[in-house]
Every structure is written in C-alpha cells, then in structure tokens.
C-alpha positions in Angstrom: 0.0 0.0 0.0 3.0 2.5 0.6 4.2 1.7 -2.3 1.0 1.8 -4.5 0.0 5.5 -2.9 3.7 6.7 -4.4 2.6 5.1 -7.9 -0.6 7.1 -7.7 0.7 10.5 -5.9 3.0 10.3 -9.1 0.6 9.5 -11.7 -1.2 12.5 -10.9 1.5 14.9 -11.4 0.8 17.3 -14.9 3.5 16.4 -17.4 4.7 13.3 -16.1 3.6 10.8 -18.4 4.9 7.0 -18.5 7.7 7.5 -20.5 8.8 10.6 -18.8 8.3 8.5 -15.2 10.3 5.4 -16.6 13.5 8.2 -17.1 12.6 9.2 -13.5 13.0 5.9 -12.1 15.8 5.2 -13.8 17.5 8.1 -12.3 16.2 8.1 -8.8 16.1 4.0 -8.3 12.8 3.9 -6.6 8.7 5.3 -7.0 9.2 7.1 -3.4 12.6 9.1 -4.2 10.6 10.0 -7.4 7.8 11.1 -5.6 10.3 13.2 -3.3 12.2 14.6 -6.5 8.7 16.0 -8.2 7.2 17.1 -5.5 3.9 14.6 -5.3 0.8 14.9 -3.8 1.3 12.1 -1.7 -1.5 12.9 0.9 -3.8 13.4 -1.8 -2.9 10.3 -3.1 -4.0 8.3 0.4 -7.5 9.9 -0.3 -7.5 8.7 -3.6 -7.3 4.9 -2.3 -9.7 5.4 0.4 -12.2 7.0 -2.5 -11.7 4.0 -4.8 -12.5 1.5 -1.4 -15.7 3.5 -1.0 -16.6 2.8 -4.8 -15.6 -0.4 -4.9 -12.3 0.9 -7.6 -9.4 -1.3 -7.4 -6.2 0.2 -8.0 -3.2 -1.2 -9.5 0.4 -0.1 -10.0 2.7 -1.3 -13.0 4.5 -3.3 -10.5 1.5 -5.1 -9.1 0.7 -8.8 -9.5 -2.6 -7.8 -10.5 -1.8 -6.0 -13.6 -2.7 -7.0 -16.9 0.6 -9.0 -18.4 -0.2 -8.2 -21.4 -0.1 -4.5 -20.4 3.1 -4.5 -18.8 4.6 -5.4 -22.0 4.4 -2.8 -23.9 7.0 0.0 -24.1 4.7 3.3 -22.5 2.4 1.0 -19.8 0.4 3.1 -17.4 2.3 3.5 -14.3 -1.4 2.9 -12.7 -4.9 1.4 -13.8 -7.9 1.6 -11.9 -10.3 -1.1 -12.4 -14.3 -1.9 -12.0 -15.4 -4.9 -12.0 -13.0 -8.1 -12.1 -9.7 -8.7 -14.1 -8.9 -12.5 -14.4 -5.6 -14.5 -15.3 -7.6 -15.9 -18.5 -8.3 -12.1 -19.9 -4.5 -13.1 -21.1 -6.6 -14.4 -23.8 -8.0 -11.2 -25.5 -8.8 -9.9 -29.1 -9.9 -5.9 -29.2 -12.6 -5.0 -31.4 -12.7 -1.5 -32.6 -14.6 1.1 -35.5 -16.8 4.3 -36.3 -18.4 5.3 -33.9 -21.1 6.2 -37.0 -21.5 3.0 -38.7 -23.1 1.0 -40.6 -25.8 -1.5 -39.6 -23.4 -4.0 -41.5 -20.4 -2.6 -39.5 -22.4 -2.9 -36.4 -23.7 -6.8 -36.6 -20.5 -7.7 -38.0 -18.9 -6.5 -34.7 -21.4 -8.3 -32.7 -21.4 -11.1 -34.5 -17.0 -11.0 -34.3 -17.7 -10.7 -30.7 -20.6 -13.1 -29.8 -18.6 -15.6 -31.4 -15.0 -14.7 -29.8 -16.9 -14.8 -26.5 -18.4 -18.0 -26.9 -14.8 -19.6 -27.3 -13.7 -17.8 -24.1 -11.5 -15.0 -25.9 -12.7 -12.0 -23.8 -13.8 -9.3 -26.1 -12.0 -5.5 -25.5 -13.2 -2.0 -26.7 -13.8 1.4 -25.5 -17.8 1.1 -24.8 -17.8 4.5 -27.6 -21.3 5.0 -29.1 -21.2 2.2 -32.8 -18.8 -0.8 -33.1 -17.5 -0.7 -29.7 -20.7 -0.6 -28.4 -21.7 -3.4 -30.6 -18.9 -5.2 -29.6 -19.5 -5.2 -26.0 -23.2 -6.2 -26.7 -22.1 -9.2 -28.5 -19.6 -10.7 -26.1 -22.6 -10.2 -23.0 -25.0 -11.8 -25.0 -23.1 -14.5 -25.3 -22.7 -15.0 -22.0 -18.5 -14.0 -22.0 -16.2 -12.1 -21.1 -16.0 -8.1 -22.1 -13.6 -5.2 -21.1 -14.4 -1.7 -21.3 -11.2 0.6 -21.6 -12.5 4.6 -21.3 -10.9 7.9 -22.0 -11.9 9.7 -18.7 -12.1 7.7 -14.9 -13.8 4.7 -14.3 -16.3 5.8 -12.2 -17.5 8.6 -15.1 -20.2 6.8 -17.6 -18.8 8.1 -21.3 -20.6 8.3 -23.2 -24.2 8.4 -20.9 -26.0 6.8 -23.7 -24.3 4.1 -22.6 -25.3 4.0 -18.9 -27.0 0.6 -19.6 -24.4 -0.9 -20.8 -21.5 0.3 -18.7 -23.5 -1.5 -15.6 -24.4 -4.5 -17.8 -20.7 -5.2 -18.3 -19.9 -4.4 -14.5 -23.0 -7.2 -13.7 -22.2 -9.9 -16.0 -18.5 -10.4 -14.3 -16.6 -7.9 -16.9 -14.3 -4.6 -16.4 -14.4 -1.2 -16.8 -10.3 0.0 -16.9 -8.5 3.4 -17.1 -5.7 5.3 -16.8 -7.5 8.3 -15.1 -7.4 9.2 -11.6 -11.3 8.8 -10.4 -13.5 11.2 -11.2 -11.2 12.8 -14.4 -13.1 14.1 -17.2 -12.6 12.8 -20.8 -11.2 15.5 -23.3 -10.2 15.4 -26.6 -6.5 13.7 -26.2 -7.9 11.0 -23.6 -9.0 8.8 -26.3 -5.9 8.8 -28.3 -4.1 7.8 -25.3 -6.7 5.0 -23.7 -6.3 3.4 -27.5 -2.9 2.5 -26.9 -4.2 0.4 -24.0 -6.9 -1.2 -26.0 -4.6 -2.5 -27.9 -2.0 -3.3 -25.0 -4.8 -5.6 -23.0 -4.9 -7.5 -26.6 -3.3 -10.4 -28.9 -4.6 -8.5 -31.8 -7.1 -5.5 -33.2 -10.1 -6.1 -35.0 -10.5 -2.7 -36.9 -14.3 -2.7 -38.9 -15.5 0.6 -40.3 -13.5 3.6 -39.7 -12.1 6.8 -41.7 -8.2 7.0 -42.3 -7.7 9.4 -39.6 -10.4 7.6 -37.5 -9.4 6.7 -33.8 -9.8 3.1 -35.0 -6.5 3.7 -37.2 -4.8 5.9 -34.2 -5.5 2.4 -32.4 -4.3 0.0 -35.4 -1.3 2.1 -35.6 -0.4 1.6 -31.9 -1.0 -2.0 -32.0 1.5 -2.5 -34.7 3.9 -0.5 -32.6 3.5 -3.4 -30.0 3.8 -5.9 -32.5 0.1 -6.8 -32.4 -1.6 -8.5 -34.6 -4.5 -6.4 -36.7 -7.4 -7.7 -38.5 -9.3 -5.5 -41.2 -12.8 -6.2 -42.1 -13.3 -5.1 -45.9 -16.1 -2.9 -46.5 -17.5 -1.5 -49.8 -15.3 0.5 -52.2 -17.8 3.5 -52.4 -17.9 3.5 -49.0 -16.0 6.1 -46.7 -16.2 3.8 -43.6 -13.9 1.4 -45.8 -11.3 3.8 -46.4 -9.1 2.8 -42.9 -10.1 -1.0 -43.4 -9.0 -1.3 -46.6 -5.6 0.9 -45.9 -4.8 -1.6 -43.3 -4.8 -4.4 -46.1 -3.1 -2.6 -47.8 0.0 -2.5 -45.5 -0.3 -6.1 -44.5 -3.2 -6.9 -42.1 -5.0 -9.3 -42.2 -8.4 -9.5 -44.2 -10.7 -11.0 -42.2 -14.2 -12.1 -43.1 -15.1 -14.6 -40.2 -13.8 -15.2 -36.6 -11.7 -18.0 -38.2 -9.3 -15.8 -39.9 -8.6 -14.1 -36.8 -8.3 -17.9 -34.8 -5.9 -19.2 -37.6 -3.5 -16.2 -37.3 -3.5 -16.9 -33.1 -3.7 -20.5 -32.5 -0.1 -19.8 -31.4 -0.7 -17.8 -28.9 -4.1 -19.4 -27.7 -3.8 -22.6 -26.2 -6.9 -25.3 -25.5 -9.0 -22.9 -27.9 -12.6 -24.2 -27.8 -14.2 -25.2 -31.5 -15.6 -22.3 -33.1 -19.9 -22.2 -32.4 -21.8 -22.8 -35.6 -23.5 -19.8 -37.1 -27.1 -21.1 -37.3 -28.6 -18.9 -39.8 -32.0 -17.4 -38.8 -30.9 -18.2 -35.2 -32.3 -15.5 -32.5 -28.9 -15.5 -30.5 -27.1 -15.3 -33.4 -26.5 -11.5 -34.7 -25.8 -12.3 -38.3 -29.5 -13.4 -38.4 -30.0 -9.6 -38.1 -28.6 -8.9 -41.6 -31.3 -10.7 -43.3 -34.2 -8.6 -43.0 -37.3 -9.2 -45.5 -38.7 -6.1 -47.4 -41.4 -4.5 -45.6 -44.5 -4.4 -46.9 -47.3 -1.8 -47.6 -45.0 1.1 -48.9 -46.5 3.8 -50.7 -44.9 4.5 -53.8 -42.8 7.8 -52.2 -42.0 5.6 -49.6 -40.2 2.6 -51.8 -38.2 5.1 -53.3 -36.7 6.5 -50.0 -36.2 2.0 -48.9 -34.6 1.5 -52.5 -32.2 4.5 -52.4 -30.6 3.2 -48.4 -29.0 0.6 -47.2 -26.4 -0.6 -44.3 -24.2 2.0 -45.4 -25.1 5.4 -44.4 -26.7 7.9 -46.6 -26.2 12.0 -46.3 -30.2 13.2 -46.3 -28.9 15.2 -49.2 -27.6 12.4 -51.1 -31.2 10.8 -50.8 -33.4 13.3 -51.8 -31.2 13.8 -55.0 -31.6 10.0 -55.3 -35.4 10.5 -55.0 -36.0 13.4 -57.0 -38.6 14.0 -54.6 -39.0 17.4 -52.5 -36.7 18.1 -49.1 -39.8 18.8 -47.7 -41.3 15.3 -48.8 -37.8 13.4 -48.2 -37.8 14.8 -44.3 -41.8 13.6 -44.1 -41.5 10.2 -45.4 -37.9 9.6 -43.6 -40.0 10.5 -40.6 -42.6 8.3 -41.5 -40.3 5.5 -42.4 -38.1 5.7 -38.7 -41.8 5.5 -36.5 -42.4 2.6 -39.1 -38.8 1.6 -37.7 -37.6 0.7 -41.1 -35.3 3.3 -41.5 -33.0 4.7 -38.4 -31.0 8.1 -38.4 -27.5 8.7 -37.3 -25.9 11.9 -36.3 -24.9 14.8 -39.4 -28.3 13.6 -40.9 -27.2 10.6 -42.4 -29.8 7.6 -42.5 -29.6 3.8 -42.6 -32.1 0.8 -42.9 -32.8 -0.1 -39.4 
C-alpha cells in the first residue's frame, strides 16, 4: 500500500507521463525518491485509495501482480490502472474490437457477431464502450454470455458516453471490467482517447479494426497496435464506402483481411492454447447477430415511400444524397424519412445521415 499510494501521488502529477516517469526511475532508483524529486501529492494520493474502497475501484500499479501482463509489456504502460469490476488470469486471452463510432448497420452486426462468437470460445472481447462498433462489440460478447472489457478515456467511475449507462452497468453485472488510466473522477477531453487506444490495444493479442475513416481513432489504435507488435485484423467494406477507407488501408500495409472469426483464430492459435471449436452460425438463429442482416422487405409502402427504402442501405446515406436519389422534394424526403423511422424501417445517425434499421 506504501508503495502503490507513491505510484498514484506520481501519476497525478501534470506532465509526467509514462515514459517521462520510466527516465525518473531510472535516475532516482525507486517510485518514493521520485515522488520526493517532483514534488507529489502524496496525501492526496491516500485519499484517492480510500475514494476507490468507498466505490468499490481497485487500483493497480505497473508493479502489481494484478496488472494486466499483457499491459506491462508494452514499451509506455500506465504507471497505474484503476479497475471496475473483475480482471482475471484468462483475460491473457483477448482480441480488441474497434470502429466508427457512425456505422453502418453492417459494421455494427458484423462487430457483434465477431464478438458473440470470440466470446463464446472464451477470448474476452475488448473495446472502448464509444457509441457504434465498440458498443456493438460489447453487446455481443454479454450476450453470449462471455467475457467483455471496457477501456475509457476519462475515470472509471464517469459513464462516457451516458447513452451508454445501460451498458457500462451490464458489463460491470455480468463479471466484466471497466479500466482506465485516469485518476477517479477525471473528465474525458479530446487527447484522452488517443491515449486509452494504446491500451486497448495493449490488454490484446490483436485489433479487430471494422469501419473507420483513415484518420479515425480506430486507425490511431491500429497504428499503436503495430507498434506493440500486435496482430490487426481488417474487415473489408465496400469500395464506395467512406467507412472502408481505414479498413482497406490496413490491407493494404499487410493486415489481415478477415471475413469470419476464423481468420482471426488461424492467425492466433499460437498464442491461444486449448482454444474451444468455433460455435456454428445457425442462420436465422435468435442469438445469433448475423441473423440480423437478413431482414425481409417491408410491406405496404406507398410509392414515395419505396423510393426512400430503394435508395438506403447498411451503409449510411447524407439526407442530401437521398433526396437527390429520389428526385422528390426536401420537404417530402424529411416527411416520409419521418414516417419510415416510426415505421422503424429506417433509423437516423448523427450529421443527418440515415440507414435501414
């Protein structure tokens, strides 16, 4: 405990990041001369660990037995982590799943399905619980009853983003993590995220990237996990589309295309030993996510109405793009898109872009 309150009192100092703490201890030989040499809130630290006891936050120093292993390995490791929920010796066997958080209704059951079936084989399933495929990913891996971990840009006892309340106590319920970097209570800013990616990727064997721009955070986190020598998975996308354009990058440069959880199991039977066989993907199967692709065409459409359906898809369409499409009236486009989302055929994404639902 002396030890860990010197870990945290130096965590929390402004410009001392892990790499500029690693120099530190090199030079001063131990966490508590550092602490002395910087100046660190110390005491304030001791109230951050009886703060985390009253929330039920476990805290964990880069020297702790508890820390991930697969976390300490790479080069810039948090000097700290605060969990909630559970870590387990097993989470050694992870794959991170990761994408837009404005995607596709492809993008999105493709990430569940990645994840429901990765779960099932008891491969815990890590994101960053953002609104879209990690969101999607998460989902997946509860429903099928495994193992999830939720890695967030701000402290672990903020909910980020709140539309994702539900979820952020569903993964605490069903035995899963919430993890950060933060000291409790920190808010998330802009270069929070960039930063949490890096441990996305350092919790994992390998990165699942599916749907993202090329300067999307999903590539910041593909990036990083090829710095660790990680193994990333793209999923290919459609040519026209912009959520392709990371995916396809990625292939590119040599990952891996992957168009079922197999590819992903061939490239880390290695590294996973006693691996379960894969579940079979029952089509038309409730549990199973991919079932959610194949959606018959509703019926009763007026004619207006079967021209907005035939102009969308999973990949998501500007509300400009479809009333050009249409030839129909903005007025008439925003009335029958309004008509078509209480029908629940159609659902709308933020920047007015619109997908079938």
């Amino acid at each position: 405990m002396v030890m860990l309150k010197h870990w945290i009192a130096a965590n929390m100092v402004e410009g001392i990041g892990p790499a500029r703490l690693k120099k530190l201890m090199d030079e001063h030989g131990s966490i508590e001369k550092v602490c002395a040499a910087i100046d660190a809130p110390v005491l304030k630290a001791e109230e951050e660990i009886r703060s985390a006891e009253t929330k039920n936050i476990r805290i964990f120093s880069v020297e702790d037995n508890g820390y991930p292993f697969l976390l300490k390995q790479i080069h810039d490791p948090p000097p700290v982590i605060y969990v909630k929920g559970d870590l387990l010796e097993k989470d050694k066997n992870a794959i991170a799943i990761v994408g837009t958080r404005i995607a596709s209704r492809y993008g999105l059951n493709t990430a569940k399905q990645f994840a429901f079936e990765l779960a099932s084989l008891g491969i815990t399933v890590i994101s960053g619980m953002a609104l879209g495929i990690d969101a999607a990913a998460h989902e997946g891996a509860l429903d099928a009853g495994g193992r999830t971990i939720a890695v967030l840009g701000c402290g672990v006892d903020r909910i980020y983003p709140p539309e994702n309340s539900e979820l952020y106590s569903k993964i605490i319920e069903k035995g899963g993590a919430i993890v950060s970097e933060y000291p409790i209570g920190f808010p998330h800013d802009k270069w929070t995220f960039p930063q949490r990616n890096r441990i996305i990727s350092g919790l994992s064997l390998g990165v699942i990237i599916i749907e993202g721009g090329y300067k999307s955070g999903a590539m910041i986190t593909a990036k990083v996990a090829l710095e660790q020598g990680r193994e990333v998975f793209a999923v290919p996308q459609n040519i026209d589309s912009e959520l392709g354009r990371g995916p396809h990058w990625l292939i590119k440069q040599g990952a891996k295309l992957v168009e079922s959880v197999d590819d992903v199991l061939d490239e880390l039977k290695f590294q996973i030993p006693n691996l379960k066989t894969c579940p079979e993907r029952i089509e038309g199967s409730q549990t199973n996510p991919k079932s959610q692709l194949q959606k018959t065409r509703p019926e009763n459409l007026s004619t207006e109405e079967e021209k907005i359906y035939n102009v969308l898809s999973a990949t998501p369409k500007h509300f400009d793009q479809i009333t050009i499409s249409c030839g129909l009236s903005v007025q008439q486009v925003a009335s029958l898109l309004t008509m078509l989302e209480i029908k629940k055929i159609v659902h709308q994404l933020p920047g007015k872009l619109f997908i079938l639902q």
